[in-house]
C-alpha positions in Angstrom: 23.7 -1.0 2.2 24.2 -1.0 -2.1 25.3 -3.8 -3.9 29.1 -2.9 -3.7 29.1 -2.5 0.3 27.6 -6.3 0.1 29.8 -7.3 -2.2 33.0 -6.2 -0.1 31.4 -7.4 3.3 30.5 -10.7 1.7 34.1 -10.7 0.4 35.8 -9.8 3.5 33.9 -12.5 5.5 34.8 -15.1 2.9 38.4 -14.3 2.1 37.0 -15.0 -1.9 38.0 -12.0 -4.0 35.5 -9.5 -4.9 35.2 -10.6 -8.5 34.4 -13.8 -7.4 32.0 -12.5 -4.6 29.8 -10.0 -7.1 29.5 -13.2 -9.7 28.1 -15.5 -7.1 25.5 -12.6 -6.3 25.0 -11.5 -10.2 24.7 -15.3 -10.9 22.1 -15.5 -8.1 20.2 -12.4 -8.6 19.9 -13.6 -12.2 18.7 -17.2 -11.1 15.6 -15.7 -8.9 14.8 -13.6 -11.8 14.7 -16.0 -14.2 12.5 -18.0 -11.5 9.6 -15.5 -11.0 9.6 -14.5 -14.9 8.6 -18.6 -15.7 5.8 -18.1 -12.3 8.0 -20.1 -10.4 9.0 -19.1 -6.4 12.5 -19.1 -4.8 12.3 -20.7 -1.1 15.7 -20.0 1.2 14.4 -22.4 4.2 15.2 -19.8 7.2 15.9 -16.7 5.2 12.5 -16.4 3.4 10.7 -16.9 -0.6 10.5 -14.6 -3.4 7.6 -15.2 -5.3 5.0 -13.3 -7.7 1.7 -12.1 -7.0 -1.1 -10.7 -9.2 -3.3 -7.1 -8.8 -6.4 -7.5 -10.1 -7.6 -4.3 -12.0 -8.3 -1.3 -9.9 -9.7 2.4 -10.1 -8.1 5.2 -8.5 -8.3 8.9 -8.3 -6.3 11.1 -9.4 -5.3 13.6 -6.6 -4.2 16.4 -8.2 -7.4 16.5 -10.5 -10.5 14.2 -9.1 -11.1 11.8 -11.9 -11.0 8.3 -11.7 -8.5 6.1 -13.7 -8.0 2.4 -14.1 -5.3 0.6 -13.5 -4.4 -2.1 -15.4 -4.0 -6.0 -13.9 -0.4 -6.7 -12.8 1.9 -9.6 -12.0 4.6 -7.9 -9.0 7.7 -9.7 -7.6 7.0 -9.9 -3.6 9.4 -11.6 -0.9 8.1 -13.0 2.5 10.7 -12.7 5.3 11.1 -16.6 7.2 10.9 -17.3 10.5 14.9 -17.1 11.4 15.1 -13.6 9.5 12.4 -12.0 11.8 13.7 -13.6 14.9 17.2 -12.0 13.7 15.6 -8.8 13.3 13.9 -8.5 16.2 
């Protein structure tokens, strides 16, 4: 599923027009962002958090020639599935 087939399910289910619908998710989508660029974390009680999480420097290898590169220290956006999602999944 893209963003449009979620925007026109969501819509459907609602009855709320789709420009109204893809607004509500922009302005959402925008919120969380704006959440884990200040270090802060998003927790949907049920549904699960969105959060940040830092990679400590690393070497690697380089497959296609052997030598060993480092890779810098990193800040990546991660999401933890709650307890009603992975029921719902199951």
């Amino acid at each position: 599923m893209n963003k449009t087939d979620l925007i026109n399910n969501i819509s459907t289910k609602s009855g709320l027009s789709k420009k109204d619908v893809e607004a509500v998710l922009n302005g959402f989508l925008g919120e969380v962002t704006d959440a884990l660029k200040s270090g802060d974390k998003v927790q949907l009680i049920g549904f699960g958090t969105f959060e940040t999480r830092k990679r400590s420097e690393r070497e690697a290898r380089n497959p296609q020639t052997g030598a060993t590169i480092k890779i810098p220290a990193s800040t990546v956006p991660a999401f933890k599935a709650g307890n009603k999602l992975k029921e719902a999944v199951k």
